[in-house]
ZATI-884256 format. One record per atom (N, C-alpha, C): x negated, y, z negated. Coordinates in steps of 0.001 Angstrom, whole numbers, plus 500000, padded with zeros to 6 digits. Each point is the difference from the previous one (the first is absolute). Layout:
<sites>
XYZ...
</sites>
This chain:
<sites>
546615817113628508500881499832498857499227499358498847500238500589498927499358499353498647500604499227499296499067499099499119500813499361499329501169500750498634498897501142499534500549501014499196501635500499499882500581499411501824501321500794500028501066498945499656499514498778500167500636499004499101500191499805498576499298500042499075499364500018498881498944500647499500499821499362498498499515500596499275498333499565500029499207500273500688498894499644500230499053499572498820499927500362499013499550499910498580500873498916499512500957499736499876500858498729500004499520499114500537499945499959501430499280498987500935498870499423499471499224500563499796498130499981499836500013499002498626501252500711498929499758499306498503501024498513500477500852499804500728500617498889500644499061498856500200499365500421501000499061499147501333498842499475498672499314500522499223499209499660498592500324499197499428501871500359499487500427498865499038500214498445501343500864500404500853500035498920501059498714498664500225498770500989500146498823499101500540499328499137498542500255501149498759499884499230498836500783498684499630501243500085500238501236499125499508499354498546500972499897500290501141499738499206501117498462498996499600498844500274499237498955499632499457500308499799498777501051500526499286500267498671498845500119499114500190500393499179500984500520498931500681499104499091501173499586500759500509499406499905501240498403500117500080498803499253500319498910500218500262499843500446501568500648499388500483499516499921501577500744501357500493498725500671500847500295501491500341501822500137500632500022501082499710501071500755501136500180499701501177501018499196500717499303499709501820501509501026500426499771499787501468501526500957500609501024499305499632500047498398499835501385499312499690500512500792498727498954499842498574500320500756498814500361500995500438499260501043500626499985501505500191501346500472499968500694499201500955501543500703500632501018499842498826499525499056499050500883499591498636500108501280499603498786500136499328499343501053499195500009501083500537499996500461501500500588501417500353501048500517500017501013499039499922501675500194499900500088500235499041499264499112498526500534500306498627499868501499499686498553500528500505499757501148499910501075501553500266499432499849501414501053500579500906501734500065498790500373498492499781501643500618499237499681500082498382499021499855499748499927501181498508500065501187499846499316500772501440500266501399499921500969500589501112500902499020499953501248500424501073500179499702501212498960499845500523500038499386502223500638499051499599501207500045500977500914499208500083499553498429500948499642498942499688499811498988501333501332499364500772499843500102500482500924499738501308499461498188500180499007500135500356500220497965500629498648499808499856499199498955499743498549499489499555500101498803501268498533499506500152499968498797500897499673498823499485500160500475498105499321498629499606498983499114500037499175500384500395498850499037499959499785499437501845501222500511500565499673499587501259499065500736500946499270499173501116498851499855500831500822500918501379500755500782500031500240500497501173499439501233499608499598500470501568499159501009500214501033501552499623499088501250499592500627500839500030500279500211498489501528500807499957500256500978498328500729498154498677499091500588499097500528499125499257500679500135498284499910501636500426501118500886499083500623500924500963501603500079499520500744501044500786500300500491498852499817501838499571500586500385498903500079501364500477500889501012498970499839501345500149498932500973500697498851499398499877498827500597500843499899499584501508500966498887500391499331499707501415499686498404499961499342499720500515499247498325500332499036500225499491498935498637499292499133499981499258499732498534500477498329500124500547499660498446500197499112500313498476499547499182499701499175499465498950498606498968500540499011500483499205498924499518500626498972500161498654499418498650500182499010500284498463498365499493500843499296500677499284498395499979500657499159500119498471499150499557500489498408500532498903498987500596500544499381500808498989499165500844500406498534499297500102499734500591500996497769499134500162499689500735498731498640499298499523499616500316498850499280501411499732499739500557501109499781501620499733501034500789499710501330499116500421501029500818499943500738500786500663498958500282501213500834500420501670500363499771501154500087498354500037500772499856500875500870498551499543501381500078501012501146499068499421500330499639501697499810498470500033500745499205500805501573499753499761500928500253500845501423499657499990500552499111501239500660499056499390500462499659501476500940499849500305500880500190501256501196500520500075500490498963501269500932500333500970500598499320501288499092498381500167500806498879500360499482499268501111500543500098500941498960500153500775500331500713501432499636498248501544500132498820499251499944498617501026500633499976501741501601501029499492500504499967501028499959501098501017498879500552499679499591500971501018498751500093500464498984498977499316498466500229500056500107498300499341498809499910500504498948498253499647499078499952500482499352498600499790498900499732500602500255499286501308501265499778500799500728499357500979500149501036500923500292501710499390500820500906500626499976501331499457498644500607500208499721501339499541500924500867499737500904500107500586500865501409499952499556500938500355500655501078500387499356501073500354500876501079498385498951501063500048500280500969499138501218501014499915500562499785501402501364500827499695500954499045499434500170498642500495500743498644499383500027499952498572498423500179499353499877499691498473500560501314499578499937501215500121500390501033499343501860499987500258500037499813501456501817500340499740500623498512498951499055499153500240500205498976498503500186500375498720498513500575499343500178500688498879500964500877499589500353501105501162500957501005499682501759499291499871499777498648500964501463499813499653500126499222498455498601500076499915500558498927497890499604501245499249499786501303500261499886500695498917501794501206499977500386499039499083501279500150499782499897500946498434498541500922499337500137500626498969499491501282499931500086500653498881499768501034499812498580500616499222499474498603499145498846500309499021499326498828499926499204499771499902499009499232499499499420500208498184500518499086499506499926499724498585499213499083499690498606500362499815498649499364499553499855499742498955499128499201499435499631499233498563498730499726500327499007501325499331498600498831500123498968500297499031499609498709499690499196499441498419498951500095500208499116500815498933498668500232500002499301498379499094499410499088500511499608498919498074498304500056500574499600501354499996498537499888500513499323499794498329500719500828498883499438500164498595499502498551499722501123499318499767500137498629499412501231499091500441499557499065499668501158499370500222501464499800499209499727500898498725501034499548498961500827501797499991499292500528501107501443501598500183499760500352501502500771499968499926500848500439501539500718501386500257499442501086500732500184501160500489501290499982500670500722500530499977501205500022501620500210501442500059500239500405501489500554501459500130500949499663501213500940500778500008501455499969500548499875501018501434499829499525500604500094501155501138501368499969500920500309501307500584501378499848500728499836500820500806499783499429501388499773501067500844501064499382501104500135501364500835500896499946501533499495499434500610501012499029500802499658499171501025499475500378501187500117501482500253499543500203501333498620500758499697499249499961498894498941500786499501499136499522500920499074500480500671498753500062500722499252498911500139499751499693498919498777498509499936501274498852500025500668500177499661501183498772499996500775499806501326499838500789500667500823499776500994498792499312501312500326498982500504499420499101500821499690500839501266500738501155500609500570500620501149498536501006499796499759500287498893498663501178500055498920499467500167500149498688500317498433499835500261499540499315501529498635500271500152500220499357501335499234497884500278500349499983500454499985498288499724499228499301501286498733499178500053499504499450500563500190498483499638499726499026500943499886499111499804499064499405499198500044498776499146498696499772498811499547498691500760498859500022500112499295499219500506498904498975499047499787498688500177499357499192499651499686498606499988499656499026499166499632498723500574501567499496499428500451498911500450501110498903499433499231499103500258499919498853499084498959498968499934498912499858501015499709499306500703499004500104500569499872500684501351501195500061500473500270500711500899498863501608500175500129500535501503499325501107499835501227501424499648499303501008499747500499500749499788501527500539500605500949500373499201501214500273501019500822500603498863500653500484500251500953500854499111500909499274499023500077500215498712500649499523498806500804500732499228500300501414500538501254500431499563499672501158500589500467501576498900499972501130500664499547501237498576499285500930500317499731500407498953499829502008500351499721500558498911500092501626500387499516500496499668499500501317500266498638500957499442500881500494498738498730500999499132500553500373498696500749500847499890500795500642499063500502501444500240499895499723498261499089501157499582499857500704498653499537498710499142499615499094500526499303498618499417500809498751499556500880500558501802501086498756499235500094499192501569500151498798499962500243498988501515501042499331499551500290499510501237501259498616500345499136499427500617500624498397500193499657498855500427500533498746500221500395499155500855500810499331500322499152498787500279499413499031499350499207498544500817501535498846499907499412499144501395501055498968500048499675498826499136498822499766499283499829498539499706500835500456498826500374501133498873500707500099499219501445501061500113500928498654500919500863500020500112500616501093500470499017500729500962500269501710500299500040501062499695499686499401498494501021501504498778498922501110500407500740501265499726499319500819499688499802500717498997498492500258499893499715500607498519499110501405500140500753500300499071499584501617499886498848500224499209498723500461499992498859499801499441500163501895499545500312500385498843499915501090499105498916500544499209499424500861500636499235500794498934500493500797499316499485500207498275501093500625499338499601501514499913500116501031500995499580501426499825500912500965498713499145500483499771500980501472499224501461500182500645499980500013501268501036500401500723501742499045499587498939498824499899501207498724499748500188499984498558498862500402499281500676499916498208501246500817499840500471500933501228500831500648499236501267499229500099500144499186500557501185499083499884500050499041499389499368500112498722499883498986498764501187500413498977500946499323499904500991500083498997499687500041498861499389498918499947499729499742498188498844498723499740499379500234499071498529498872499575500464499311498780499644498930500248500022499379498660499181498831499409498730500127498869499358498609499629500118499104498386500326498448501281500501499195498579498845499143499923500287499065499099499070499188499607500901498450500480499234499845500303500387498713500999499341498684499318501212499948498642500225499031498972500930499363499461500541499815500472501428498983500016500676499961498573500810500527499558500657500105498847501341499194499137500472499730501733501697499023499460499697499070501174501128499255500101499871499090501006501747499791499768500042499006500989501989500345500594500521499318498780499489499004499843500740499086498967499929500860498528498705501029500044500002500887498600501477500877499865500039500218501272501403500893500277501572499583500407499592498265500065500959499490499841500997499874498607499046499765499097499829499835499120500466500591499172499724501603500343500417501127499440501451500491500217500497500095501402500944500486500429500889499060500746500121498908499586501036498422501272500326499580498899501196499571499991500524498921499590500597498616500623499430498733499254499668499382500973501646499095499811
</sites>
Protein backbone atom coordinates (compact mmCIF):
# COMPACT_ATOMS: atom_id res chain seq x y z
CA UNK A 1 0.00 0.00 0.00
CA UNK A 2 1.22 3.53 -0.86
CA UNK A 3 1.30 6.44 0.62
CA UNK A 4 -0.14 8.02 -2.74
CA UNK A 5 -3.68 6.37 -1.88
CA UNK A 6 -4.02 8.53 1.04
CA UNK A 7 -2.98 11.78 -0.28
CA UNK A 8 -1.56 14.04 -2.18
CA UNK A 9 2.04 13.10 -2.32
CA UNK A 10 3.40 16.44 -3.75
CA UNK A 11 1.48 18.04 -0.88
CA UNK A 12 3.28 15.86 1.52
CA UNK A 13 6.91 16.48 0.28
CA UNK A 14 6.07 20.58 0.12
CA UNK A 15 4.46 19.91 3.92
CA UNK A 16 7.37 17.88 5.54
CA UNK A 17 9.90 21.14 4.00
CA UNK A 18 7.73 23.75 5.43
CA UNK A 19 7.34 21.48 8.82
CA UNK A 20 11.25 20.80 9.30
CA UNK A 21 11.78 24.57 8.32
CA UNK A 22 9.18 26.05 10.87
CA UNK A 23 10.76 23.58 13.46
CA UNK A 24 14.61 25.32 12.92
CA UNK A 25 13.22 28.67 13.23
CA UNK A 26 13.01 27.89 16.63
CA UNK A 27 14.99 25.10 17.33
CA UNK A 28 18.86 24.37 16.92
CA UNK A 29 19.02 21.03 18.35
CA UNK A 30 18.37 18.28 15.65
CA UNK A 31 15.08 16.42 15.10
CA UNK A 32 15.07 13.40 17.73
CA UNK A 33 11.97 10.64 17.68
CA UNK A 34 10.37 12.56 20.74
CA UNK A 35 10.09 15.75 18.14
CA UNK A 36 9.58 13.39 15.24
CA UNK A 37 6.07 12.02 16.34
CA UNK A 38 4.99 15.89 16.92
CA UNK A 39 5.98 16.74 13.60
CA UNK A 40 4.70 13.55 11.86
CA UNK A 41 1.16 14.02 13.00
CA UNK A 42 1.25 17.71 12.02
CA UNK A 43 2.17 16.47 8.70
CA UNK A 44 0.22 13.48 8.17
CA UNK A 45 -3.24 16.04 9.15
CA UNK A 46 -2.31 18.76 6.67
CA UNK A 47 -2.82 16.50 3.93
CA UNK A 48 -5.78 14.67 5.42
CA UNK A 49 -4.59 11.24 7.49
CA UNK A 50 -6.78 11.34 9.96
CA UNK A 51 -4.81 10.61 13.66
CA UNK A 52 -6.55 8.59 15.77
CA UNK A 53 -4.27 8.63 19.19
CA UNK A 54 -0.36 9.77 19.56
CA UNK A 55 1.82 8.45 22.60
CA UNK A 56 3.10 11.72 23.33
CA UNK A 57 6.39 11.65 24.02
CA UNK A 58 5.96 8.38 25.83
CA UNK A 59 8.82 5.56 26.28
CA UNK A 60 6.56 2.51 25.61
CA UNK A 61 7.62 0.20 23.15
CA UNK A 62 5.92 -0.23 19.79
CA UNK A 63 3.31 2.29 17.44
CA UNK A 64 3.45 5.80 18.48
CA UNK A 65 1.04 7.12 15.77
CA UNK A 66 -2.32 5.44 15.11
CA UNK A 67 -3.80 7.11 11.94
CA UNK A 68 -5.57 6.33 8.63
CA UNK A 69 -2.51 4.46 7.35
CA UNK A 70 -2.13 1.95 10.16
CA UNK A 71 0.50 2.24 13.20
CA UNK A 72 3.54 4.29 12.85
CA UNK A 73 6.53 3.95 15.30
CA UNK A 74 8.82 6.86 14.73
CA UNK A 75 12.43 6.64 14.89
CA UNK A 76 15.10 9.32 14.15
CA UNK A 77 18.89 8.29 13.25
CA UNK A 78 21.94 10.03 11.51
CA UNK A 79 23.72 9.20 8.81
CA UNK A 80 27.83 8.09 9.09
CA UNK A 81 29.64 10.58 7.28
CA UNK A 82 29.87 8.79 3.91
CA UNK A 83 26.41 8.69 4.15
CA UNK A 84 25.60 4.89 4.12
CA UNK A 85 25.02 3.68 6.95
CA UNK A 86 22.35 4.67 9.91
CA UNK A 87 22.28 3.21 13.42
CA UNK A 88 18.60 3.00 14.93
CA UNK A 89 17.62 1.83 18.04
CA UNK A 90 14.61 0.29 18.85
CA UNK A 91 13.13 -2.46 21.80
CA UNK A 92 14.69 -2.90 25.33
CA UNK A 93 14.69 -6.20 25.46
CA UNK A 94 16.15 -6.52 29.91
CA UNK A 95 13.32 -8.80 30.48
CA UNK A 96 14.19 -11.37 28.27
CA UNK A 97 18.04 -11.22 27.87
CA UNK A 98 21.02 -9.71 30.36
CA UNK A 99 24.07 -10.14 31.51
CA UNK A 100 22.40 -12.40 34.55
CA UNK A 101 20.25 -14.40 31.88
CA UNK A 102 20.96 -14.83 28.21
CA UNK A 103 17.75 -15.70 26.84
CA UNK A 104 17.38 -17.77 24.28
CA UNK A 105 16.39 -16.49 20.68
CA UNK A 106 12.96 -17.78 20.36
CA UNK A 107 12.10 -15.82 23.94
CA UNK A 108 13.66 -12.47 22.47
CA UNK A 109 11.84 -12.68 19.15
CA UNK A 110 8.26 -13.86 20.47
CA UNK A 111 9.20 -10.60 22.72
CA UNK A 112 9.76 -8.32 19.93
CA UNK A 113 6.79 -9.57 17.95
CA UNK A 114 4.51 -9.10 20.92
CA UNK A 115 5.56 -5.04 21.11
CA UNK A 116 5.36 -4.66 17.46
CA UNK A 117 1.88 -3.49 17.61
CA UNK A 118 2.51 -1.32 13.89
CA UNK A 119 2.32 -1.03 10.57
CA UNK A 120 5.35 1.39 9.33
CA UNK A 121 8.28 2.58 10.44
CA UNK A 122 8.56 6.41 10.06
CA UNK A 123 12.26 7.47 9.92
CA UNK A 124 13.99 10.85 10.20
CA UNK A 125 17.54 10.87 9.29
CA UNK A 126 20.02 13.94 9.18
CA UNK A 127 22.84 14.17 7.01
CA UNK A 128 25.35 17.44 9.09
CA UNK A 129 28.47 15.78 7.35
CA UNK A 130 28.64 19.44 5.11
CA UNK A 131 28.80 21.67 8.12
CA UNK A 132 27.59 22.29 10.98
CA UNK A 133 25.29 25.27 10.30
CA UNK A 134 22.79 22.88 7.57
CA UNK A 135 21.34 19.91 8.22
CA UNK A 136 20.09 17.35 5.50
CA UNK A 137 16.91 15.24 6.60
CA UNK A 138 15.12 12.64 4.42
CA UNK A 139 11.84 11.04 5.50
CA UNK A 140 11.68 7.48 4.96
CA UNK A 141 8.50 5.19 5.47
CA UNK A 142 8.82 1.86 5.13
CA UNK A 143 6.72 -1.51 6.19
CA UNK A 144 7.26 -3.02 9.19
CA UNK A 145 7.62 -6.36 8.02
CA UNK A 146 10.25 -5.26 5.19
CA UNK A 147 13.22 -7.65 5.12
CA UNK A 148 16.10 -5.89 6.83
CA UNK A 149 13.66 -4.68 9.53
CA UNK A 150 12.26 -7.52 10.55
CA UNK A 151 14.43 -9.25 13.42
CA UNK A 152 12.87 -12.89 12.31
CA UNK A 153 15.11 -12.71 8.86
CA UNK A 154 18.07 -12.91 10.29
CA UNK A 155 19.98 -15.50 11.83
CA UNK A 156 21.43 -14.70 15.36
CA UNK A 157 24.47 -15.97 17.22
CA UNK A 158 25.57 -15.24 20.36
CA UNK A 159 28.14 -12.02 20.71
CA UNK A 160 30.94 -12.79 22.45
CA UNK A 161 33.62 -10.82 24.42
CA UNK A 162 35.57 -9.43 27.38
CA UNK A 163 33.24 -7.71 30.39
CA UNK A 164 35.86 -6.13 32.46
CA UNK A 165 38.41 -8.20 33.27
CA UNK A 166 36.81 -11.16 33.19
CA UNK A 167 37.62 -13.75 30.31
CA UNK A 168 35.76 -13.96 27.42
CA UNK A 169 31.92 -14.90 27.57
CA UNK A 170 29.01 -13.71 25.85
CA UNK A 171 27.60 -10.03 26.02
CA UNK A 172 24.62 -10.09 24.07
CA UNK A 173 23.50 -11.49 20.64
CA UNK A 174 24.15 -10.39 17.22
CA UNK A 175 23.38 -11.46 13.21
CA UNK A 176 24.89 -11.92 9.88
CA UNK A 177 24.14 -9.28 7.09
CA UNK A 178 21.37 -9.36 4.69
CA UNK A 179 21.97 -6.64 1.79
CA UNK A 180 24.38 -4.70 4.34
CA UNK A 181 22.23 -4.46 7.00
CA UNK A 182 22.64 -6.31 10.88
CA UNK A 183 20.85 -6.39 14.23
CA UNK A 184 22.32 -6.50 17.51
CA UNK A 185 21.42 -6.81 20.93
CA UNK A 186 24.54 -6.17 23.81
CA UNK A 187 23.45 -6.33 27.53
CA UNK A 188 25.77 -3.72 29.08
CA UNK A 189 23.39 -1.25 27.02
CA UNK A 190 20.37 -2.04 28.48
CA UNK A 191 19.58 -4.84 25.82
CA UNK A 192 18.26 -2.58 23.22
CA UNK A 193 18.39 -3.52 20.00
CA UNK A 194 19.82 -1.71 17.19
CA UNK A 195 19.45 -1.99 13.74
CA UNK A 196 22.72 -1.08 11.92
CA UNK A 197 21.39 0.20 8.13
CA UNK A 198 23.11 0.48 5.11
CA UNK A 199 21.56 2.91 2.88
CA UNK A 200 21.21 0.88 -0.66
CA UNK A 201 19.38 2.14 -3.80
CA UNK A 202 16.91 -0.38 -2.82
CA UNK A 203 15.96 1.57 0.50
CA UNK A 204 16.03 5.18 -1.16
CA UNK A 205 12.95 4.27 -2.57
CA UNK A 206 11.13 4.74 0.55
CA UNK A 207 12.20 8.25 1.02
CA UNK A 208 9.18 10.50 1.28
CA UNK A 209 10.59 13.69 1.15
CA UNK A 210 14.24 15.72 1.75
CA UNK A 211 14.68 18.69 3.17
CA UNK A 212 17.90 21.29 3.98
CA UNK A 213 17.80 24.07 6.60
CA UNK A 214 20.18 26.10 8.04
CA UNK A 215 20.51 25.43 11.48
CA UNK A 216 20.29 29.14 12.78
CA UNK A 217 17.98 29.97 15.18
CA UNK A 218 15.67 32.75 14.19
CA UNK A 219 12.84 33.33 17.07
CA UNK A 220 12.92 32.07 20.36
CA UNK A 221 9.54 31.31 22.56
CA UNK A 222 9.43 34.48 24.30
CA UNK A 223 9.93 36.15 20.49
CA UNK A 224 6.63 34.35 19.91
CA UNK A 225 5.30 35.06 22.98
CA UNK A 226 5.47 38.21 22.37
CA UNK A 227 3.98 38.15 19.17
CA UNK A 228 0.97 36.05 19.62
CA UNK A 229 -0.01 35.84 23.96
CA UNK A 230 -1.52 38.03 25.73
CA UNK A 231 -0.33 38.28 28.90
Amino acid sequence: MTIEKFCNKKLLEENFKKCVKGYHLINQSPINKETWEELNANIFTSVGIDIQSKSNGSHAPGMDIKCAMGGISNKSGKYSKNKKTIDISSYRLTTVCNSNYFGSIEEIMKEINSRKNFDYYSFIIRDESKNNDLITYDWLLIPSNYLILDPVSYNWEPMIGKRGKNKDEQIGWSTNEISGCKMGITFSMSSQLWIHITMTEELKKFIIASASVNNTQTFNYIDLGDKFCEL
